[in-house]
N, CA, C and O atoms as a GROMACS GRO file, in nm:
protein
  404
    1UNK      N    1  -7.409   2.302   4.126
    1UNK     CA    2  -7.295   2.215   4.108
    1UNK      C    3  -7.271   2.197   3.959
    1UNK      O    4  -7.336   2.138   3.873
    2UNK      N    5  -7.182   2.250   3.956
    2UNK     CA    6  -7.085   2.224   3.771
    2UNK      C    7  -7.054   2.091   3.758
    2UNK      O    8  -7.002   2.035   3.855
    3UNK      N    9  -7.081   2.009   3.627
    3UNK     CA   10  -7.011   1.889   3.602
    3UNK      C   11  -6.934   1.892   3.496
    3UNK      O   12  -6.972   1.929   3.385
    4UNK      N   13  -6.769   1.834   3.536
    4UNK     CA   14  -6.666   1.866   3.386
    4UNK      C   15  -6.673   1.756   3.370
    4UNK      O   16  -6.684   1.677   3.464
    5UNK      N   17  -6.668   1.713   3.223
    5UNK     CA   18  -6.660   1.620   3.105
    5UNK      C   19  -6.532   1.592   3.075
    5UNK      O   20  -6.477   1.695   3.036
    6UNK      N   21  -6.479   1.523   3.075
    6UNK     CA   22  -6.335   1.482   2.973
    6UNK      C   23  -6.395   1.425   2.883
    6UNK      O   24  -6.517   1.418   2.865
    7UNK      N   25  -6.287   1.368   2.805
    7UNK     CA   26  -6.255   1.321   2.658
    7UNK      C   27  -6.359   1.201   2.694
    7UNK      O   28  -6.480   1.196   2.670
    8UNK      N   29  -6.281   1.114   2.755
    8UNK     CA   30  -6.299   0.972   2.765
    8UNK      C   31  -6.465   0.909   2.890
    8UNK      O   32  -6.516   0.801   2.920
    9UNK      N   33  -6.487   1.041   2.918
    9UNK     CA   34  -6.607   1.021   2.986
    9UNK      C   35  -6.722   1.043   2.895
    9UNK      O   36  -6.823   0.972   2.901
   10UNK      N   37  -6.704   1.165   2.791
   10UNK     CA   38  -6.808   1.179   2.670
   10UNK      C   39  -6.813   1.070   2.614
   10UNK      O   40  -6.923   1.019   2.593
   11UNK      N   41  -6.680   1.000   2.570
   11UNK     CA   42  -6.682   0.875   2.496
   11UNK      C   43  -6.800   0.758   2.538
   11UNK      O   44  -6.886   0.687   2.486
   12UNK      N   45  -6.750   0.785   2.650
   12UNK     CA   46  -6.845   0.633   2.757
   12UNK      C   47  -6.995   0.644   2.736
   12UNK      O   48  -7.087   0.563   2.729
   13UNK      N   49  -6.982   0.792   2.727
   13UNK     CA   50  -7.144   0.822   2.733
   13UNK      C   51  -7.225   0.832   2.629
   13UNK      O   52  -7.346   0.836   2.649
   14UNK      N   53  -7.162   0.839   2.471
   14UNK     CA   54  -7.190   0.824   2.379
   14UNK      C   55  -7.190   0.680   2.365
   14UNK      O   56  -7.304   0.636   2.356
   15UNK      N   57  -7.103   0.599   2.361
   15UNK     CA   58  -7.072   0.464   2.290
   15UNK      C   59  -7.231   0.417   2.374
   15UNK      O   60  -7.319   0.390   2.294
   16UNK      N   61  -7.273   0.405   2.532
   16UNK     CA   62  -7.376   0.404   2.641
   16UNK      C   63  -7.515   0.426   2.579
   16UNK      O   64  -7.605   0.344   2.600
   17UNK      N   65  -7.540   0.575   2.476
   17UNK     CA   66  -7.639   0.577   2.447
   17UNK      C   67  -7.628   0.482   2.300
   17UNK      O   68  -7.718   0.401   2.277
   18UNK      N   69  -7.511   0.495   2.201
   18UNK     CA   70  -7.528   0.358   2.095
   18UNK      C   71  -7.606   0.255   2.129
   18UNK      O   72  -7.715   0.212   2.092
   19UNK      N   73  -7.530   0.229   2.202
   19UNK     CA   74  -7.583   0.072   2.258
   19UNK      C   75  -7.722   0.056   2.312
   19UNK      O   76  -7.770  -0.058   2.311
   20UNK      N   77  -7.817   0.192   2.374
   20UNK     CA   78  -7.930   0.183   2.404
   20UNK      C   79  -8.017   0.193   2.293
   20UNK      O   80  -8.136   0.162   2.288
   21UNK      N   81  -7.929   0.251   2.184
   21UNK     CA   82  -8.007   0.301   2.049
   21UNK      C   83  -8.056   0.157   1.962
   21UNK      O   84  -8.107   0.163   1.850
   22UNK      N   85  -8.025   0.005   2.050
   22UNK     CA   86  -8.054  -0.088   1.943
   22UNK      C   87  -7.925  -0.154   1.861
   22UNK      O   88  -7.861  -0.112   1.765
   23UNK      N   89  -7.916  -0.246   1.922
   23UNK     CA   90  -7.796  -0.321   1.833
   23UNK      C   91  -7.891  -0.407   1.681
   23UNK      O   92  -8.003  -0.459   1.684
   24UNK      N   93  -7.815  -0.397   1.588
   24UNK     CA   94  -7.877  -0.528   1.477
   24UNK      C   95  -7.939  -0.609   1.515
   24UNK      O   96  -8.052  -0.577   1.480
   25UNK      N   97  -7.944  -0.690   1.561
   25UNK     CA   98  -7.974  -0.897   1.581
   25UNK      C   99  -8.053  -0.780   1.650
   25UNK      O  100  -7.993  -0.686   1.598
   26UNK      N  101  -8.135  -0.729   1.721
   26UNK     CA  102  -8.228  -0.637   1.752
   26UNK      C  103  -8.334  -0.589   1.694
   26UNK      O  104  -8.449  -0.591   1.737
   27UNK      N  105  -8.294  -0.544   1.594
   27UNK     CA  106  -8.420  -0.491   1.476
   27UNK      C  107  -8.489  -0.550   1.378
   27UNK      O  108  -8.570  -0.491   1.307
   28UNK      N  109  -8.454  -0.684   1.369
   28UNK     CA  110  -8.601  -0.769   1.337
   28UNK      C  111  -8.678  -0.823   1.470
   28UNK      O  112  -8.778  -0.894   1.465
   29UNK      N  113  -8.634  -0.790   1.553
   29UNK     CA  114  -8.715  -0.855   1.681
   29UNK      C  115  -8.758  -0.785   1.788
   29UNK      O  116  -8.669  -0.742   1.861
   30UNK      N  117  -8.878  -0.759   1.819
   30UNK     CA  118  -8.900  -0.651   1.934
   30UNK      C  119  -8.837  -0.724   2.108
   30UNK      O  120  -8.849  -0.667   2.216
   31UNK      N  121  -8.783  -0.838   2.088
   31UNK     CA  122  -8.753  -0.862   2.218
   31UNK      C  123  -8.664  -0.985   2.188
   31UNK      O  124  -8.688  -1.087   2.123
   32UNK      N  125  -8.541  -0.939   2.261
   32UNK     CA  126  -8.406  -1.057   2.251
   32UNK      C  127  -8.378  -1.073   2.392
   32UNK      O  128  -8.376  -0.978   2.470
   33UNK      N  129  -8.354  -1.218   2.430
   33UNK     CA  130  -8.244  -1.229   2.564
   33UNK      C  131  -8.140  -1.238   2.516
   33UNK      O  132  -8.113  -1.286   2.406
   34UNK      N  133  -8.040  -1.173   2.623
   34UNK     CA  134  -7.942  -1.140   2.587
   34UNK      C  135  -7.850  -1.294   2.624
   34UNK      O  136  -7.781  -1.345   2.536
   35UNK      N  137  -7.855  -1.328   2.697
   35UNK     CA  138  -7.848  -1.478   2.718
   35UNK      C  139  -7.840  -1.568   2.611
   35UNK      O  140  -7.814  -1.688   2.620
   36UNK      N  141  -7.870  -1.493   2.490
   36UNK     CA  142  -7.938  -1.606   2.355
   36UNK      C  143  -7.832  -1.546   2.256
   36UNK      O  144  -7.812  -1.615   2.157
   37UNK      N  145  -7.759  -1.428   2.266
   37UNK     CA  146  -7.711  -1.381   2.135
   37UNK      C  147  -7.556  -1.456   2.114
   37UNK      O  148  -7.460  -1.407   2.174
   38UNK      N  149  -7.540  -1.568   2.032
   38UNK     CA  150  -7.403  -1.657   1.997
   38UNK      C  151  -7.296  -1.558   1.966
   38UNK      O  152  -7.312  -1.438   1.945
   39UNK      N  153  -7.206  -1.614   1.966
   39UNK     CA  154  -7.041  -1.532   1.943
   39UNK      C  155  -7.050  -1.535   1.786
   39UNK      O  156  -6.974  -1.479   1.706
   40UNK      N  157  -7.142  -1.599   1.763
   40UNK     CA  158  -7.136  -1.632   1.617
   40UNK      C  159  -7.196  -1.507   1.535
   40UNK      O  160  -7.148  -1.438   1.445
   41UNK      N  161  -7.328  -1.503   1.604
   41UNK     CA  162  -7.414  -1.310   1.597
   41UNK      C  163  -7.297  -1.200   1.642
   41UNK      O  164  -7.313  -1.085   1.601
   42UNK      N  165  -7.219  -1.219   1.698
   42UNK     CA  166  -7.111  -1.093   1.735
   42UNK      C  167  -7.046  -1.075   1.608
   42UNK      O  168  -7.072  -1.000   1.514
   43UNK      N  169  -6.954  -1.161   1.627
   43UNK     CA  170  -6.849  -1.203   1.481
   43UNK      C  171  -6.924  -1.117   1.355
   43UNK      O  172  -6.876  -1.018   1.300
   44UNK      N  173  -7.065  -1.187   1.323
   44UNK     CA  174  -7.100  -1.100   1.205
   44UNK      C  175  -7.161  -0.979   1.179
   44UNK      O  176  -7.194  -0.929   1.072
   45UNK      N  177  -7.173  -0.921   1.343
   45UNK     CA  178  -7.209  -0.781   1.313
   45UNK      C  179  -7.070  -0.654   1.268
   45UNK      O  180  -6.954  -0.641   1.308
   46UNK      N  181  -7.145  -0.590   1.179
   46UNK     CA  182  -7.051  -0.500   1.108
   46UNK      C  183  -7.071  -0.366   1.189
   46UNK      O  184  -6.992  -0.330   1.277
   47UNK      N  185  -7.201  -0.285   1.146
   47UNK     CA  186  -7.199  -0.175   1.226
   47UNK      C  187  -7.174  -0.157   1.388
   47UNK      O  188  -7.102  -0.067   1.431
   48UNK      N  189  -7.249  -0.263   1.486
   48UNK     CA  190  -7.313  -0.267   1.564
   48UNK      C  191  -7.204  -0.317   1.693
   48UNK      O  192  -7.201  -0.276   1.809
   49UNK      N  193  -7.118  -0.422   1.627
   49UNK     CA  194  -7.068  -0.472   1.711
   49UNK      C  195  -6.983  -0.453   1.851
   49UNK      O  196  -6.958  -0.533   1.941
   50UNK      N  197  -6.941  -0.275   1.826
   50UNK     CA  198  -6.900  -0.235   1.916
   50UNK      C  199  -6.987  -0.156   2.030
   50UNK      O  200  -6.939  -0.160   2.143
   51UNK      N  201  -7.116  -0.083   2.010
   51UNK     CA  202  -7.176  -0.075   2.087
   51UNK      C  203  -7.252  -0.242   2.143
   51UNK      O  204  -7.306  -0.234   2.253
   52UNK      N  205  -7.256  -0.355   2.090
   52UNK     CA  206  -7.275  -0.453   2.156
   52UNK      C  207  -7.196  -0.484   2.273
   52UNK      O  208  -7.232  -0.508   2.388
   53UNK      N  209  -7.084  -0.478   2.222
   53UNK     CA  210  -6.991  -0.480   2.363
   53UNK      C  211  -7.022  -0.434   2.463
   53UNK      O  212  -7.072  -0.486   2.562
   54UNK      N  213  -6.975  -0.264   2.430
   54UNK     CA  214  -7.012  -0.164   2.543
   54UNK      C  215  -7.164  -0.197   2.586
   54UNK      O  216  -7.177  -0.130   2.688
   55UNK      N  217  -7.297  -0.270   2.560
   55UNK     CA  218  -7.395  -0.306   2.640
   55UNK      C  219  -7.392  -0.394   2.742
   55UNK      O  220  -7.445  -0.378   2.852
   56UNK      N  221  -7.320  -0.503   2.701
   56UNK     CA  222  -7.250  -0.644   2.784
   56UNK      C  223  -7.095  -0.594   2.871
   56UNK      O  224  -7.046  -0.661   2.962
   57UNK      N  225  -7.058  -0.512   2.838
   57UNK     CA  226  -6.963  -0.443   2.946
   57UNK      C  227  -7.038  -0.386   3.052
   57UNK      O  228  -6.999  -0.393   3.168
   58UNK      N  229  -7.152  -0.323   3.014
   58UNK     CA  230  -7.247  -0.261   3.140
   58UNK      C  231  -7.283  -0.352   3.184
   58UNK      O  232  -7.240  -0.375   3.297
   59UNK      N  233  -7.366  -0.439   3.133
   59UNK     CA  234  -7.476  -0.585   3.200
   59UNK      C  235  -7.385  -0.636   3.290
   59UNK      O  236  -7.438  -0.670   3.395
   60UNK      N  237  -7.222  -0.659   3.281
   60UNK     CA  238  -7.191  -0.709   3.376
   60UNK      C  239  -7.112  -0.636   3.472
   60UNK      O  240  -7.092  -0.686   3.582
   61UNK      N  241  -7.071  -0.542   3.447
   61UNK     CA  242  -7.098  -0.414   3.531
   61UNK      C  243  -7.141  -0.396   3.641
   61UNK      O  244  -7.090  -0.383   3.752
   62UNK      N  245  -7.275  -0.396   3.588
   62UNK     CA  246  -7.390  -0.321   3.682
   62UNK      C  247  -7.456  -0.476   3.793
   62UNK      O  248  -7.497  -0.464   3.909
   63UNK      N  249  -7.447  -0.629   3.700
   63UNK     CA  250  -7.423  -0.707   3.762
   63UNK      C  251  -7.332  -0.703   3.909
   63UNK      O  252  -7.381  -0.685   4.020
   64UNK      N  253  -7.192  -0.723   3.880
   64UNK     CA  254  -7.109  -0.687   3.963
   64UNK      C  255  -7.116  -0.593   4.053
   64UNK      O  256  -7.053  -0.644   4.145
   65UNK      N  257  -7.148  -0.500   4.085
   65UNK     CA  258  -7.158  -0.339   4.144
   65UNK      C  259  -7.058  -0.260   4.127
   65UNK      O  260  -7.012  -0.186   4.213
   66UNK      N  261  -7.004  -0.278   3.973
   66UNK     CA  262  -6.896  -0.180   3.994
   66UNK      C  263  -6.922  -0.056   3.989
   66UNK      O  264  -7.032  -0.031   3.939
   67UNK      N  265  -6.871   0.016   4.018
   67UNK     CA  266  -6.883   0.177   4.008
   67UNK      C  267  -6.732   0.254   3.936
   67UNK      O  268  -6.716   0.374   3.957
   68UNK      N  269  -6.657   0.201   3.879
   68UNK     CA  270  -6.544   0.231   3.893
   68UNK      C  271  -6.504   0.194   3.720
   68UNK      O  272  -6.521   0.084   3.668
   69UNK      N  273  -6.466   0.280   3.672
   69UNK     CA  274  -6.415   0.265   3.506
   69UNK      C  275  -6.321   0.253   3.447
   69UNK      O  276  -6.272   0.337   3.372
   70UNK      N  277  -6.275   0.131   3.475
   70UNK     CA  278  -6.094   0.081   3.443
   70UNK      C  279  -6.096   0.057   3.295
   70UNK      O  280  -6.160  -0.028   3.234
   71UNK      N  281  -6.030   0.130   3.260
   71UNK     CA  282  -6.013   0.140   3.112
   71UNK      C  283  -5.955   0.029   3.022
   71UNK      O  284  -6.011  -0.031   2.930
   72UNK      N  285  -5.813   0.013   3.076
   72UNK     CA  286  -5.733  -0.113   3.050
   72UNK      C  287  -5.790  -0.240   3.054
   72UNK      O  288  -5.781  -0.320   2.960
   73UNK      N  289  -5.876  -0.272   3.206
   73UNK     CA  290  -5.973  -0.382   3.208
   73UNK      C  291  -6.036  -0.451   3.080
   73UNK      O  292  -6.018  -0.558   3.022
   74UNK      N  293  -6.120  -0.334   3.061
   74UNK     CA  294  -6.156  -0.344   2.979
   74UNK      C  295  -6.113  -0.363   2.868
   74UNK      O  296  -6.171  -0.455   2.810
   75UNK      N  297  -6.036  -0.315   2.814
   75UNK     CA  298  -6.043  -0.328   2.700
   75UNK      C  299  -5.929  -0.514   2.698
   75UNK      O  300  -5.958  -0.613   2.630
   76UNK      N  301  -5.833  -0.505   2.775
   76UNK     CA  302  -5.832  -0.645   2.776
   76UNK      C  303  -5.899  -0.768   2.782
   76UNK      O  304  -5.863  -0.862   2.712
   77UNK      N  305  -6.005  -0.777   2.869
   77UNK     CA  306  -6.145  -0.823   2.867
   77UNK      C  307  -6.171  -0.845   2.755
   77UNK      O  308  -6.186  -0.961   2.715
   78UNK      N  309  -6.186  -0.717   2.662
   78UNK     CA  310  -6.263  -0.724   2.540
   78UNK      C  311  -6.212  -0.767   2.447
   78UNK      O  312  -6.291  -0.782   2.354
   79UNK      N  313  -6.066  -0.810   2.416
   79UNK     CA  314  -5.953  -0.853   2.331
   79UNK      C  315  -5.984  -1.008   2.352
   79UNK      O  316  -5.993  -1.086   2.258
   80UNK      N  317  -6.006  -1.058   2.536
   80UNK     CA  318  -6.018  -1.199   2.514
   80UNK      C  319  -6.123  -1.236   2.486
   80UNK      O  320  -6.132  -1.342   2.423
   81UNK      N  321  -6.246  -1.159   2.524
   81UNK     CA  322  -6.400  -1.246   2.478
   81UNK      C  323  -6.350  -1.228   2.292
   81UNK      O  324  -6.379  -1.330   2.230
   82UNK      N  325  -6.293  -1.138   2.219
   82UNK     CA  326  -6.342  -1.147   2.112
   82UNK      C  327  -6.277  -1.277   2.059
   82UNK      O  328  -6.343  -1.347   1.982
   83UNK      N  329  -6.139  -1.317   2.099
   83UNK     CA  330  -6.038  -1.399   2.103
   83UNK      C  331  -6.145  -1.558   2.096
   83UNK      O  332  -6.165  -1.643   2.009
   84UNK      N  333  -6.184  -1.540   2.211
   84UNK     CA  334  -6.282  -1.648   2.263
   84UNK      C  335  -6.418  -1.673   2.193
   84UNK      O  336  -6.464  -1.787   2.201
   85UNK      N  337  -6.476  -1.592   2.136
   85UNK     CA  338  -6.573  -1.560   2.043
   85UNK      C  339  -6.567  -1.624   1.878
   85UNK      O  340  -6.659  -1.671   1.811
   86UNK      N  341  -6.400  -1.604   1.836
   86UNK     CA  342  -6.390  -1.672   1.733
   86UNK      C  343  -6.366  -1.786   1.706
   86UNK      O  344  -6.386  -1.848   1.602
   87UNK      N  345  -6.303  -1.830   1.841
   87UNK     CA  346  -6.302  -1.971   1.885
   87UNK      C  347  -6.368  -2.153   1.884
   87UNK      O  348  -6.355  -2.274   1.867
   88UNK      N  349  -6.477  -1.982   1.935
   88UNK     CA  350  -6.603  -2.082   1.979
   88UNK      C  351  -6.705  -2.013   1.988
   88UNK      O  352  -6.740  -1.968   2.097
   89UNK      N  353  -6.816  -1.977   1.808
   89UNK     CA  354  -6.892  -1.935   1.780
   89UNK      C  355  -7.058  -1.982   1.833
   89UNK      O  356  -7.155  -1.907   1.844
   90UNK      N  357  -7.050  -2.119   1.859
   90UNK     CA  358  -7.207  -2.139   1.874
   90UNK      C  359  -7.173  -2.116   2.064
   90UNK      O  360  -7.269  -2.155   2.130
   91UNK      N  361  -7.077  -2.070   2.134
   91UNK     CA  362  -7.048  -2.015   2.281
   91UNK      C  363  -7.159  -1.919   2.245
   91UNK      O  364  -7.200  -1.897   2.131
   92UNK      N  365  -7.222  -1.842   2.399
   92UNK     CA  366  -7.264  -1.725   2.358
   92UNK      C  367  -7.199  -1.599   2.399
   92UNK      O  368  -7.081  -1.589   2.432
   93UNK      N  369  -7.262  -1.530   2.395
   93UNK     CA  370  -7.128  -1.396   2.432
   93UNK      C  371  -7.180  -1.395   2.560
   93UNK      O  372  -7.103  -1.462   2.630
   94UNK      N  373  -7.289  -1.344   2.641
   94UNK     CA  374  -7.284  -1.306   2.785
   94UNK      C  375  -7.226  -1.457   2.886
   94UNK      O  376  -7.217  -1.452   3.008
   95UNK      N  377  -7.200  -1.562   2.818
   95UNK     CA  378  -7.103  -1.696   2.883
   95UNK      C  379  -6.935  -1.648   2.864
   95UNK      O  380  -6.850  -1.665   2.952
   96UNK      N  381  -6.914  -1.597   2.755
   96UNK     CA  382  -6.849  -1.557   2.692
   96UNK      C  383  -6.793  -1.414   2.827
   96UNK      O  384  -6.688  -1.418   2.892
   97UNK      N  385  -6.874  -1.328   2.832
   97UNK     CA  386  -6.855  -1.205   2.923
   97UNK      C  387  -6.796  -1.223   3.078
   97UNK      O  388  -6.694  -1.176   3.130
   98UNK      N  389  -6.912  -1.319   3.139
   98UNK     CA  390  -6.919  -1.413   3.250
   98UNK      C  391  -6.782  -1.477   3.251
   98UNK      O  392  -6.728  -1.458   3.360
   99UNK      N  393  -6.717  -1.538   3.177
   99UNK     CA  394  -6.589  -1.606   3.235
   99UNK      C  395  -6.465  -1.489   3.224
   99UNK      O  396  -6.377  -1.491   3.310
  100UNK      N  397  -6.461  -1.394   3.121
  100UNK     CA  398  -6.296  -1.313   3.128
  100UNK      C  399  -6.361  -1.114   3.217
  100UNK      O  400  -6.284  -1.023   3.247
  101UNK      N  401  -6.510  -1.112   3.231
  101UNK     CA  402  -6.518  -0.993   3.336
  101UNK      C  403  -6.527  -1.021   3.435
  101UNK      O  404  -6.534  -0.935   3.522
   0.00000   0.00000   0.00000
């Protein structure tokens, strides 16, 4: 069985392994809940911040049972947590995730 790749499926799968590769607020610490990381830690990550997303897009994801990769969703989703994020920095982001996924 052959598997074809598009554009936007490589994408997923790259941005997927980023995000396994270790976000910042990560690498002084061998162990973070994710439960703990503030909108305030989002906001100031520079490199990182977008594979942060794409980790907390999976967590609730895979929470949910989705199986299904709505693009638009997402990325609207991701327009309001960030929206919501600047808002209200000491919020955390997976509270943050939890109310607009």
């Amino acid at each position: 069985m052959r598997i074809m790749w598009n554009i936007p499926s490589l994408t997923i799968v790259g941005l997927m392994i980023g995000a396994l590769s270790g976000p910042a607020f990560a690498q002084d610490q061998a162990e973070i809940g994710i439960e703990k990381v503030s909108c305030r830690d989002l906001m100031l990550m520079v490199d990182d911040q977008e594979s942060t997303l794409v980790y907390y897009h999976g967590f609730i994801s895979g929470k949910k049972g989705e199986m299904l990769y709505k693009e638009q969703e997402l990325v609207d989703a991701t327009s309001k947590i960030i929206e919501y994020c600047v808002d209200n920095p000491t919020a955390t982001v997976l509270s943050a995730f939890e109310k607009f996924r």
